[in-house]
C-alpha positions as CSV (number, residue, x, y, z in Angstrom):
1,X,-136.2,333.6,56.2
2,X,-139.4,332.1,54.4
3,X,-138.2,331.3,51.0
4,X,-141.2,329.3,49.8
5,X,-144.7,328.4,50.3
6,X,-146.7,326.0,48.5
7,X,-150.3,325.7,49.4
8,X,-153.1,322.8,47.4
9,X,-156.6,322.5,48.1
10,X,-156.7,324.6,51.0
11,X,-160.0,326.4,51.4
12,X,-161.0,328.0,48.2
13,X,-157.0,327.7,47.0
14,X,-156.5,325.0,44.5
15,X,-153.3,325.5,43.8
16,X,-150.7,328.2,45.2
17,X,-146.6,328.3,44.7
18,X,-145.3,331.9,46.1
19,X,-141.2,332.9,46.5
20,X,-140.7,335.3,48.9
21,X,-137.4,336.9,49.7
22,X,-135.6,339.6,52.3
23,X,-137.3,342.7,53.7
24,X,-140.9,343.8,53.7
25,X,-143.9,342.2,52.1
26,X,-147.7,343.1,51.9
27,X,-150.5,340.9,50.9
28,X,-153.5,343.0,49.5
29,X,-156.6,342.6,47.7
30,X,-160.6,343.0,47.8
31,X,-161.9,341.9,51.3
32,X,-163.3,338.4,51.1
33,X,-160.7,337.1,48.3
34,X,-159.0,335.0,50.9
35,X,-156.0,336.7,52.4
36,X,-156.5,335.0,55.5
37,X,-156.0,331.6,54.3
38,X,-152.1,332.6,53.5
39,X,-151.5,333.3,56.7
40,X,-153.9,330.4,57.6
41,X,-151.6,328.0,55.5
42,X,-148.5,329.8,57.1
43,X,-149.9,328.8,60.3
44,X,-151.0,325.6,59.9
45,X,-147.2,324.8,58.7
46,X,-146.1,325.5,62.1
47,X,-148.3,323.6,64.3
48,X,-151.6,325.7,64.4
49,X,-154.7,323.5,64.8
50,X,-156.3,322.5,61.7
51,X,-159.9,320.8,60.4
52,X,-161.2,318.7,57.9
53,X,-163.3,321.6,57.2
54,X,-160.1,323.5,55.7
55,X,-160.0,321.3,52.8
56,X,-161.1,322.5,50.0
57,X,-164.5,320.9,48.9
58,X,-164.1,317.3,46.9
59,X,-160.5,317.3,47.5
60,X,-159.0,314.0,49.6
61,X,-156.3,316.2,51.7
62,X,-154.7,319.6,52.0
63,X,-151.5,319.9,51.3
64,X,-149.2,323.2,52.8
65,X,-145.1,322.9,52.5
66,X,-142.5,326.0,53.5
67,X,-139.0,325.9,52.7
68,X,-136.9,328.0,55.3
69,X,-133.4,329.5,54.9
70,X,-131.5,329.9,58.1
71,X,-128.5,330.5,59.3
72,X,-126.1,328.0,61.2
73,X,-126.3,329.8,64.2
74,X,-130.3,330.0,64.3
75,X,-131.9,328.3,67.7
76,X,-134.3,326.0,65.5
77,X,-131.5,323.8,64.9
78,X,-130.5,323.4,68.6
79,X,-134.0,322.5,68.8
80,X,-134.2,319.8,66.4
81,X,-131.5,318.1,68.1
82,X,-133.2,317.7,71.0
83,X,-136.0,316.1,69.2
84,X,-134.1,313.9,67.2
85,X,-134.9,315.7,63.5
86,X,-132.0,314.5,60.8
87,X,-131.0,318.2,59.2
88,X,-128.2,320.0,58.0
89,X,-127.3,323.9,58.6
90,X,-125.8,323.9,54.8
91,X,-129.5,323.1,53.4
92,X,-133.3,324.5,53.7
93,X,-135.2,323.4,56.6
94,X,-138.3,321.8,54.9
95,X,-141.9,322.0,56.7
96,X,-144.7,320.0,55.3
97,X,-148.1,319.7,56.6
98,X,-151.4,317.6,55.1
99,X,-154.8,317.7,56.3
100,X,-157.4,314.6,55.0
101,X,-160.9,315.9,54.8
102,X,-161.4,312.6,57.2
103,X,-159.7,315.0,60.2
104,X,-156.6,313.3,60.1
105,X,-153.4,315.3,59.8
106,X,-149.5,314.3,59.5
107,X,-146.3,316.6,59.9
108,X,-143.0,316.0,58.7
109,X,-139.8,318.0,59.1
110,X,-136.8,317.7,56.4
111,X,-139.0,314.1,55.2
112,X,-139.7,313.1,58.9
113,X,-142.8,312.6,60.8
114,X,-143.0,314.9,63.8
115,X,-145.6,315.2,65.9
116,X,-148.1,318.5,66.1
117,X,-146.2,319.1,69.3
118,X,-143.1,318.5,68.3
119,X,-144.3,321.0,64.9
120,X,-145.5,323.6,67.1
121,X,-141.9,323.3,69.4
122,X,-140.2,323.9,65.8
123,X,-142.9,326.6,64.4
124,X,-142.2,328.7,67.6
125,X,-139.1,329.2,66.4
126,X,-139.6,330.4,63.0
127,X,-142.6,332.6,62.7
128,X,-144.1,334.7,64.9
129,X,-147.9,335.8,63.8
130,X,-149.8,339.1,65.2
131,X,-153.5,338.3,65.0
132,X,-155.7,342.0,64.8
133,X,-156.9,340.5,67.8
134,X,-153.5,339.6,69.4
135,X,-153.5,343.1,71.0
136,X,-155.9,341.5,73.6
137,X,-152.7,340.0,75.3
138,X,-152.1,343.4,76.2
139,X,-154.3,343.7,78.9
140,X,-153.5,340.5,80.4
141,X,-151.2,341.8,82.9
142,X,-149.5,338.3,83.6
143,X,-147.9,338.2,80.0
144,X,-146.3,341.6,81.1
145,X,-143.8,339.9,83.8
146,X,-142.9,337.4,81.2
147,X,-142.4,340.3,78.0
148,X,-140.3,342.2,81.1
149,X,-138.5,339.1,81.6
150,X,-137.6,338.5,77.9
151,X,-136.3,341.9,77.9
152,X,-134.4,341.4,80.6
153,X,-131.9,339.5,79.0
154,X,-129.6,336.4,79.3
155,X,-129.0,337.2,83.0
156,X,-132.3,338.0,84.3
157,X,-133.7,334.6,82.8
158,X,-130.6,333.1,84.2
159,X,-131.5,334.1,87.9
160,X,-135.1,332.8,86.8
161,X,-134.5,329.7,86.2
162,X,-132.3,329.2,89.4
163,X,-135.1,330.7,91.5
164,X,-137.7,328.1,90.0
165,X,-135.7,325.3,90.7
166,X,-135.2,326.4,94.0
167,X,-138.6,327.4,94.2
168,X,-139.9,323.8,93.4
169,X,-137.8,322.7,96.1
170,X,-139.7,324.9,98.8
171,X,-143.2,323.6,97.4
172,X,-141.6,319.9,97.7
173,X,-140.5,320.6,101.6
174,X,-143.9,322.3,102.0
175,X,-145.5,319.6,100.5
176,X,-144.1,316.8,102.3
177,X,-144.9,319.5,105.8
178,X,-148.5,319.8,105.2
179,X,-149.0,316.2,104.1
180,X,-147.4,315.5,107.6
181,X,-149.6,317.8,109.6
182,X,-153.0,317.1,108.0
183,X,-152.3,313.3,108.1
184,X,-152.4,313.4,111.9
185,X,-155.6,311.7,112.8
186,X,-155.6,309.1,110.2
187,X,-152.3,308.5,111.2
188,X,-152.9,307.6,114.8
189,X,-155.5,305.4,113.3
190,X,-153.4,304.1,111.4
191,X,-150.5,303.5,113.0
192,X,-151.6,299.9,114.8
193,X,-152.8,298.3,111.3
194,X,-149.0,299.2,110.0
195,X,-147.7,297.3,113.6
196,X,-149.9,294.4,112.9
197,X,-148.6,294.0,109.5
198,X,-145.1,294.8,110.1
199,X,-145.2,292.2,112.5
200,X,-147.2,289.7,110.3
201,X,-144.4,290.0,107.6
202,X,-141.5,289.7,109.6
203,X,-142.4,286.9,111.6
204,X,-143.1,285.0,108.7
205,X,-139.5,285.5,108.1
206,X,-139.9,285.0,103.9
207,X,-136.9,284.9,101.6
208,X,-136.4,285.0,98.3
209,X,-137.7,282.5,96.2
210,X,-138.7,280.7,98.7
211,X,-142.0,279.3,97.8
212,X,-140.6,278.1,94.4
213,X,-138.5,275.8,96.5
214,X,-141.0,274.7,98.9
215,X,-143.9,273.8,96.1
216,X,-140.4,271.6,94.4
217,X,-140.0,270.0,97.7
218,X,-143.4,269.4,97.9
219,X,-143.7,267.8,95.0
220,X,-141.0,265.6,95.5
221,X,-142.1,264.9,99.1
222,X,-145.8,263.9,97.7
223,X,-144.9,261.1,94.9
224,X,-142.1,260.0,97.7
225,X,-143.7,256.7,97.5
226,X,-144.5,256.6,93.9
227,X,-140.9,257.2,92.5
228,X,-139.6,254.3,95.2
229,X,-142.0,251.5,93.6
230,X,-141.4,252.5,90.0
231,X,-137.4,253.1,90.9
232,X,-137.3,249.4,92.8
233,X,-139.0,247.5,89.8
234,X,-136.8,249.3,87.3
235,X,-134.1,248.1,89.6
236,X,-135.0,244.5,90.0
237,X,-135.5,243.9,85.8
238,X,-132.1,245.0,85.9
239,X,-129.7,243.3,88.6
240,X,-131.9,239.9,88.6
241,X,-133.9,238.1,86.1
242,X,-132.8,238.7,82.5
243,X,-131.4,241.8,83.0
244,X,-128.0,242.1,82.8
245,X,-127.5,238.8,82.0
246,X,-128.7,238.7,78.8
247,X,-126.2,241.2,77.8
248,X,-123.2,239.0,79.4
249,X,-124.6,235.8,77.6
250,X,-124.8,237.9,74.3
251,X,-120.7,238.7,74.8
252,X,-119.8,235.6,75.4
253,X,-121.2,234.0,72.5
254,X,-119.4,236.7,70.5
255,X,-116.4,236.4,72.4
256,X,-116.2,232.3,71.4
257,X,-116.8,233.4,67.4
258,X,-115.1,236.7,66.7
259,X,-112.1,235.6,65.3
260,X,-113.8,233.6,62.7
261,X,-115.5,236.8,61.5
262,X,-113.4,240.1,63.3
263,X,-114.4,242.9,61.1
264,X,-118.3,242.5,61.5
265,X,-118.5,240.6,64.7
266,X,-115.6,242.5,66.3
267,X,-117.4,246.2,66.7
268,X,-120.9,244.2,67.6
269,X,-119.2,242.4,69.9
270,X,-117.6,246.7,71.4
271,X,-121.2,247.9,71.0
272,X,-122.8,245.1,73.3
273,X,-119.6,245.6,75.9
274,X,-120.3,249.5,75.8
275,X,-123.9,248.8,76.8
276,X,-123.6,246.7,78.9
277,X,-121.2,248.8,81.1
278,X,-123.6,251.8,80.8
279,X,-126.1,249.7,82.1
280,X,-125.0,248.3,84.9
281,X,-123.8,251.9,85.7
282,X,-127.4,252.7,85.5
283,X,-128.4,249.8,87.8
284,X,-125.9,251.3,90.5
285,X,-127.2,255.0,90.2
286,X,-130.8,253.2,90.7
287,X,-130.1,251.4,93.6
288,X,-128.3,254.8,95.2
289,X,-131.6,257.2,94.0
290,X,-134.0,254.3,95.5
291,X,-132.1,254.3,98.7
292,X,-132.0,258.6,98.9
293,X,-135.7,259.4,98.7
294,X,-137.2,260.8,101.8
295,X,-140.7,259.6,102.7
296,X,-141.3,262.0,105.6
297,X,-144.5,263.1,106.2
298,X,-144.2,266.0,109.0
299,X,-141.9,267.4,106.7
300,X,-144.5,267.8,104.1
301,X,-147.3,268.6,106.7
302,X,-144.4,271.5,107.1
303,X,-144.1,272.1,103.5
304,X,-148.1,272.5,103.4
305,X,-148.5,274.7,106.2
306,X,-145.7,277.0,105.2
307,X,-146.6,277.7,101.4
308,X,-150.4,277.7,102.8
309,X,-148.8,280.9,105.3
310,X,-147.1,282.6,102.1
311,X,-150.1,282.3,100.3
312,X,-152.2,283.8,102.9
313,X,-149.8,286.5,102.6
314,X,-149.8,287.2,98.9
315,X,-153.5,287.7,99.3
316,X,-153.0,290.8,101.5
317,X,-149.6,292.7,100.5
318,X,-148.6,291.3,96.9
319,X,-148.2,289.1,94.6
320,X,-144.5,287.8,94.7
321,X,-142.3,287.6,97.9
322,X,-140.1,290.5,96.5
323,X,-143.8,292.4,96.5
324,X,-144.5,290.9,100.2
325,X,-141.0,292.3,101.4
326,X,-141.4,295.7,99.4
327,X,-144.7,296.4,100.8
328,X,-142.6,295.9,104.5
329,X,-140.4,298.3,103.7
330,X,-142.9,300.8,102.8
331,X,-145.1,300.5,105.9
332,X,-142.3,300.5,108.2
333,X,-141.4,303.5,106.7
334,X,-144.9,304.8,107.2
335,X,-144.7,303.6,110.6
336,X,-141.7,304.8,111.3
337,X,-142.6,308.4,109.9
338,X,-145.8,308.6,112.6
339,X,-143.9,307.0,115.7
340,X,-141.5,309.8,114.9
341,X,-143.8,312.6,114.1
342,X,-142.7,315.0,115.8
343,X,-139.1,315.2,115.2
344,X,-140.2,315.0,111.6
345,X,-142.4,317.8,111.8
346,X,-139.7,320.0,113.4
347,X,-136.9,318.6,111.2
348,X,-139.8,320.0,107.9
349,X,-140.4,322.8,109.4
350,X,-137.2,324.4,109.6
351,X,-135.9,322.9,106.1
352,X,-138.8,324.6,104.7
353,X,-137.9,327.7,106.7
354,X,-134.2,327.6,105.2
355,X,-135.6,326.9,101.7
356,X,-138.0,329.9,102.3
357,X,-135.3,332.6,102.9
358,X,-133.0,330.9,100.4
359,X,-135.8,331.4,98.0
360,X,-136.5,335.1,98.9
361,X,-133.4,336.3,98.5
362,X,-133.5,334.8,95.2
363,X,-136.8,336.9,94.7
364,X,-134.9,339.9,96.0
365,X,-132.1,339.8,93.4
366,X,-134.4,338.6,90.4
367,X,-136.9,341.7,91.3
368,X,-133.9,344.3,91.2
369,X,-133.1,343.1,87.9
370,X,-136.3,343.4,87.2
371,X,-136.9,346.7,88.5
372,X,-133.4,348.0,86.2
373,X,-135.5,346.2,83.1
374,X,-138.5,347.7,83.2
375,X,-137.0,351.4,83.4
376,X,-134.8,350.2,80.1
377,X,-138.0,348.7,78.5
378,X,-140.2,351.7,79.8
379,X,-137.7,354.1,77.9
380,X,-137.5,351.8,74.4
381,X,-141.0,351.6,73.9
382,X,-141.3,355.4,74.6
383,X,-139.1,356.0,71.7
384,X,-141.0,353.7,69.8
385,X,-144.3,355.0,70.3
386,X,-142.7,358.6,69.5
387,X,-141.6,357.0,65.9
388,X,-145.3,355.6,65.5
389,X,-147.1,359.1,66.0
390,X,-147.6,358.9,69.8
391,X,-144.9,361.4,71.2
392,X,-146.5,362.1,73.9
393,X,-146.8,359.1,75.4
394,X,-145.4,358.0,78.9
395,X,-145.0,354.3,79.3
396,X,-144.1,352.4,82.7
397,X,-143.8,349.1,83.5
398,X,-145.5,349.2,87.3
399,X,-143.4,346.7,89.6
400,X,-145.7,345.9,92.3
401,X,-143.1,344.2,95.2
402,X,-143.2,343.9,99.2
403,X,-140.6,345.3,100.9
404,X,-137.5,343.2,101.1
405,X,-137.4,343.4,104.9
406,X,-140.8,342.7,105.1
407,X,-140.6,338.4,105.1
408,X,-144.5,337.8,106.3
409,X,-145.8,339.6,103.0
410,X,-143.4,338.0,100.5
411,X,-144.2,335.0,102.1
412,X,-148.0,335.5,101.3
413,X,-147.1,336.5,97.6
414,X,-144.1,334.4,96.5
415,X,-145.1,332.0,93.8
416,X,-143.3,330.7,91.3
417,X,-142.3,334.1,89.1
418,X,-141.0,335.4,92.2
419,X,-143.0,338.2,94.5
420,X,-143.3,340.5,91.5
421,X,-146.4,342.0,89.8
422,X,-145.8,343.4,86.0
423,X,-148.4,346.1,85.1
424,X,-148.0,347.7,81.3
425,X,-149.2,351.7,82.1
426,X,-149.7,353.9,79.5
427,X,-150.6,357.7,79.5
428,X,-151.1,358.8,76.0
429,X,-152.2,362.9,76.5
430,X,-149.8,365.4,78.2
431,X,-151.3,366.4,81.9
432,X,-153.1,362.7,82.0
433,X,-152.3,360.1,84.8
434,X,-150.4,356.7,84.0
435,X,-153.1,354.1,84.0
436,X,-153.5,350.3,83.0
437,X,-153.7,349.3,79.1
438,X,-157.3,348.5,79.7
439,X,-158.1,351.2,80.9
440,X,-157.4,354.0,78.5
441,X,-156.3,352.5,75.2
442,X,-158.4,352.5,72.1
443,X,-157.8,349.9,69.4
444,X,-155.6,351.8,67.2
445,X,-152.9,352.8,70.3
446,X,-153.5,349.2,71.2
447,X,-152.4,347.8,67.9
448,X,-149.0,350.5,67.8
449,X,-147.9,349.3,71.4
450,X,-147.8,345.8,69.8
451,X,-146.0,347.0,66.9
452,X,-143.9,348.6,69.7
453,X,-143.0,345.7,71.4
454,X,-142.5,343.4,68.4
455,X,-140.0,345.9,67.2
456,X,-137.9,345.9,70.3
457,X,-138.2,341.9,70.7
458,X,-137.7,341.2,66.9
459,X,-134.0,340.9,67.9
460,X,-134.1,339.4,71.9
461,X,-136.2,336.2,70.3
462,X,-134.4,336.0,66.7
463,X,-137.9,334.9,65.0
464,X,-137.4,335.0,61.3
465,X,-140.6,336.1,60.3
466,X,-143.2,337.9,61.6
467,X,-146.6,337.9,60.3
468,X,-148.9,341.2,61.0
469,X,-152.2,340.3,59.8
470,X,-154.2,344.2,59.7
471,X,-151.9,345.5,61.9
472,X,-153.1,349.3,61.2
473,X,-156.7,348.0,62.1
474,X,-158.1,351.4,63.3
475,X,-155.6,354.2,62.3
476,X,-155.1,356.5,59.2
477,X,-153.4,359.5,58.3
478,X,-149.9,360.2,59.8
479,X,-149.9,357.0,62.0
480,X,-150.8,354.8,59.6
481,X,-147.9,356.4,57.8
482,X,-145.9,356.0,60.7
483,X,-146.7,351.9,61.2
484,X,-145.8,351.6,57.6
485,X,-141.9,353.0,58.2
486,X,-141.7,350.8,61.7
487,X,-142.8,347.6,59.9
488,X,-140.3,348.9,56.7
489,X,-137.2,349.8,59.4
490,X,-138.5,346.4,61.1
491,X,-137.7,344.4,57.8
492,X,-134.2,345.5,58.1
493,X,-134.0,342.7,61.2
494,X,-136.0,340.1,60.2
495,X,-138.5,339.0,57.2
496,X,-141.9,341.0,57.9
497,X,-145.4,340.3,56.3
498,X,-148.4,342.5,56.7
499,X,-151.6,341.9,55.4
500,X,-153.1,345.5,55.2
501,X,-156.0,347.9,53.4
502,X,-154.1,350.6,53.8
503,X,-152.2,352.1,50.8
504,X,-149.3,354.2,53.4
505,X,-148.3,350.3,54.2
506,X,-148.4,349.0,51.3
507,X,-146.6,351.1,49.7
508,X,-143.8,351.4,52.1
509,X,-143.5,347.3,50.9
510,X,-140.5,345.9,49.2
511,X,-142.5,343.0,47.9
512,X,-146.1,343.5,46.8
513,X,-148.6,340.5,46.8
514,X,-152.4,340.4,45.7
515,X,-154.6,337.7,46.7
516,X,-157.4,337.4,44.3
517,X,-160.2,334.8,44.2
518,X,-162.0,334.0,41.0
519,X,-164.4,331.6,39.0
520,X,-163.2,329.5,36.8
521,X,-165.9,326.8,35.4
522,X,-168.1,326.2,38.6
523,X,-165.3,326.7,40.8
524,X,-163.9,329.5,43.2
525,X,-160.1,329.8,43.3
526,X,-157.8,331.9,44.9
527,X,-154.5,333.0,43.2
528,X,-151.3,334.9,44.8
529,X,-149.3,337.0,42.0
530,X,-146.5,339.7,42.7
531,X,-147.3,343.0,41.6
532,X,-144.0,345.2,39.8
533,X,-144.0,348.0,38.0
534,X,-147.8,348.7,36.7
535,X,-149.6,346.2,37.9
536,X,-148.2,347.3,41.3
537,X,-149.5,351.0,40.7
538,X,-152.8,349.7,39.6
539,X,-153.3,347.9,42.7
540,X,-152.1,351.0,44.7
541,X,-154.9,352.7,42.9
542,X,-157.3,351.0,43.7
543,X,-156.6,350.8,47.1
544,X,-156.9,355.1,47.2
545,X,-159.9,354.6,44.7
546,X,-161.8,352.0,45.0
547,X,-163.5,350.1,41.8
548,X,-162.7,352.7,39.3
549,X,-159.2,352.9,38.6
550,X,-158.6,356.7,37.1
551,X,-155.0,358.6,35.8
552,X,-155.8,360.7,39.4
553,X,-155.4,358.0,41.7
554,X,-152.5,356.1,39.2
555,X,-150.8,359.6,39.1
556,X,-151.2,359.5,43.2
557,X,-150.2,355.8,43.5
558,X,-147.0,356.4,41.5
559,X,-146.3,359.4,43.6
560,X,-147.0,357.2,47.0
561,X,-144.5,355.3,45.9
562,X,-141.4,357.5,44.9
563,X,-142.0,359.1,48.6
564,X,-142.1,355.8,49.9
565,X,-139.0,355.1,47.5
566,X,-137.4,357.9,49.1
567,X,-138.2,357.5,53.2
568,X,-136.9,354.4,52.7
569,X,-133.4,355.4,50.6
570,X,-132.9,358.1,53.4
């Protein structure tokens, strides 16, 4: 449930802390003091798109936060695990949401920064709001397979999914089908472009790597001559000349005159040894590098030529080898998938025959739950309309389905629901025909069939709270009455809020709020306060009166509400 809301420069709200608790709430006051920017708060707290035009005029940002009170076994923690939210099931679920007056907005959940998706994903979870336009949904008959569906239960969506996924297996085989029969032509043409290159590539016979190690050899092979003249010189300074004997002159000077001097002239006398071993080590490994370079000029002619024919070939099919070789693979696959059309085409066509009858049984078993659904849904909201003043209405849900012998007309329908067609009928005089929503239902039927479905799905999607903003738009007398018990026997599953004019509703509330907006200084504000007791009457009063408040329509209010007192203790 929706414990708390806090709402600051929102709109003509400055500043706005409200507690709710269980049951049923109502939000009243004089049209225009700014009901709708509760529920627009409400609703921007769970993903709805917002504006820099909501904040409130010389303010920075907007600031809305809701603390939520769930239990452990609610979906909306499942659900921020899989988006990697920190929470725990032993503490309030924390919402907040700011809007700069520069159009920027930021979300975070329990102090983390989620996305708006990510907000909306969560929101779904947690409050459901009925627009007095929402009713329009209605009469789009493809939300009534998916409401039948809900209904349907654990099984039915079950068997859904199963027959999507094998459903997007058939469009994949059908895919890959008519990819291969309208690729004909251009195929044929071409197929020789794909031989050329296939046999450009392999005879060029590339590995791996290779033109690293041929533009290595061909450095080495191109300063051949170079590293022989400077290798021979360094050679000669060191076998003749001065070269190593300077170093065997040093020692044996030493050598005469250590012993006069050992401790000095005895580890200069090592050093000079040491060096001079190392470099006539290094005068050997010269002479056997000057003798092992190559001067071979075809071989670098060969070097030229073949980096000049990978390079040619990078040009056309990629820019690495690895890319050269992968692009092989993929036209000789191509290739390979035209020289052997036609065995491909039949091998298509009867994979996406199998898939086809694989799927339509599918179909066949997810429309006969269907079909036992709708008759259990047809006879719940029948009740329901009974309990909201409509007894004698007659509710169907219409399956429109091909015969499930008749494979050339599910094939034309099948899509990815299945073959069905949901259509919501409603008949609401005795002696009248069943006919679509749209056809025969006036605003005020409209808005009970909502409150009819909400009611029977309050406990299939486990939504905490449900927001009904003017619900009872366009009825009074015994069924407004009547929407006031539903949304009070409602309460009893979930948290309900209903913003309402009417006084039947109202009063049927166990929690009584009035919005009022006021001028303080220069400014417009709106303030939320909880009526009890008098203040709660008043308000009642003026609901039945109008501006002037009288002992008639106190004495009436106070009456309204020991009925409602009473309907609801019964």
């Amino acid at each position: 449930m929706l414990r708390e809301l806090s709402i600051r420069n929102l709109a003509v709200v400055e500043e706005v802390n409200v507690t709710f608790h269980h049951g049923f709430h109502v939000l009243t006051g004089e049209t225009g003091a700014g009901k709708s920017i509760i529920i627009d708060a409400l609703s921007l707290v769970v993903g709805g798109r917002g504006s820099a035009d909501m904040v409130r005029y010389g303010c920075e940002r907007a600031e809305m936060e809701a603390m939520f009170d769930l239990p452990a076994t609610h979906p909306v923690w499942k659900q921020l695990d899989r988006l990697g939210v920190q929470y725990s099931t032993e503490e309030m679920l924390v919402i907040k949401r700011e809007l700069s007056s520069h159009g920027k907005s930021s979300s975070r959940v329990n102090g983390q920064l989620v996305t708006i998706s990510m907000l909306k994903e969560i929101g779904e979870c947690l409050v459901n709001i009925h627009g007095q336009h929402e009713h329009q949904s209605l009469l789009r008959t493809e939300q009534h397979l998916e409401w039948l569906d809900m209904f349907g239960g654990d099984l039915l969506l079950e068997r859904k999914q199963q027959y999507k996924n094998a459903y997007d297996q058939l469009q994949q085989a059908r895919s890959s089908l008519r990819e291969l029969e309208d690729s004909t032509r251009h195929n044929v043409q071409m197929l020789d472009l794909y031989r050329f290159q296939i046999e450009e590539i392999s005879n060029a016979a590339l590995k791996p790597l290779e033109d690293e190690q041929l533009m290595e050899q061909r450095r080495l092979l191109t300063y051949a001559e170079k590293r022989i003249d400077a290798v021979s010189e360094a050679y000669t300074l060191m076998s003749g000349g001065k070269g190593l004997d300077v170093f065997s002159k040093a020692i044996s000077k030493l050598n005469d005159i250590q012993n006069y001097d050992p401790e000095v002239l005895g580890p200069l006398l090592e050093q000079l040894q040491s060096a001079f071993y190392q470099a006539e080590d290094a005068v050997f490994q010269l002479r056997d590098y000057r003798d092992g370079i190559e001067t071979n000029p075809e071989e670098l002619s060969y070097v030229e030529d073949r980096l000049d024919l990978i390079n040619g070939l990078k040009r056309k099919y990629g820019e690495t080898i690895p890319d050269i070789l992968a692009y092989l693979e993929k036209t000789t696959s191509e290739r390979d998938k035209i020289e052997n059309r036609d065995e491909l085409l039949e091998g298509l066509r009867k994979l996406e025959e199998e898939r086809f009858m694989y799927v339509a049984e599918l179909a066949k078993e997810l429309s006969q739950l269907r079909l036992h659904a709708s008759t259990r849904l047809s006879q719940s909201i029948e009740q329901e309309l009974k309990q909201l003043q409509m007894p004698a209405a007659r509710f169907q849900v219409q399956l429109d389905r091909p015969l499930e012998d008749d494979l050339a007309s599910i094939r034309k329908v099948l899509n990815a629901n299945g073959f069905d067609a949901a259509t919501f009928m409603l008949s609401t005089n005795p002696g009248e025909p069943l006919k679509p929503l749209n056809k025969i239902a006036s605003g005020g039927e409209m808005s009970r069939i909502m409150l009819a479905l909400k009611s029977i799905f309050a406990e299939i999607d486990q939504i905490p709270v449900l927001i009904f903003d003017e619900v009872d738009t366009g009825v009074s007398g015994r069924a407004a009455q009547a929407i006031a018990e539903k949304l009070s026997r409602l309460a009893a599953k979930c948290q309900v809020f209903s913003i309402t004019h009417l006084p039947q509703v109202a009063c049927m509330s166990d929690h009584h709020y009035e919005i009022r907006k006021q001028v303080i200084g220069e400014r417009t504000s709106t303030s939320v306060n909880q009526l009890i007791n008098e203040a709660r009457i008043d308000e009642l009063a003026r609901m039945l009166g109008g501006v002037e408040i009288t002992e008639k329509t106190r004495h009436h209010a106070q009456e309204m509400l020991d009925l409602a007192h009473g309907l609801k203790g019964a």
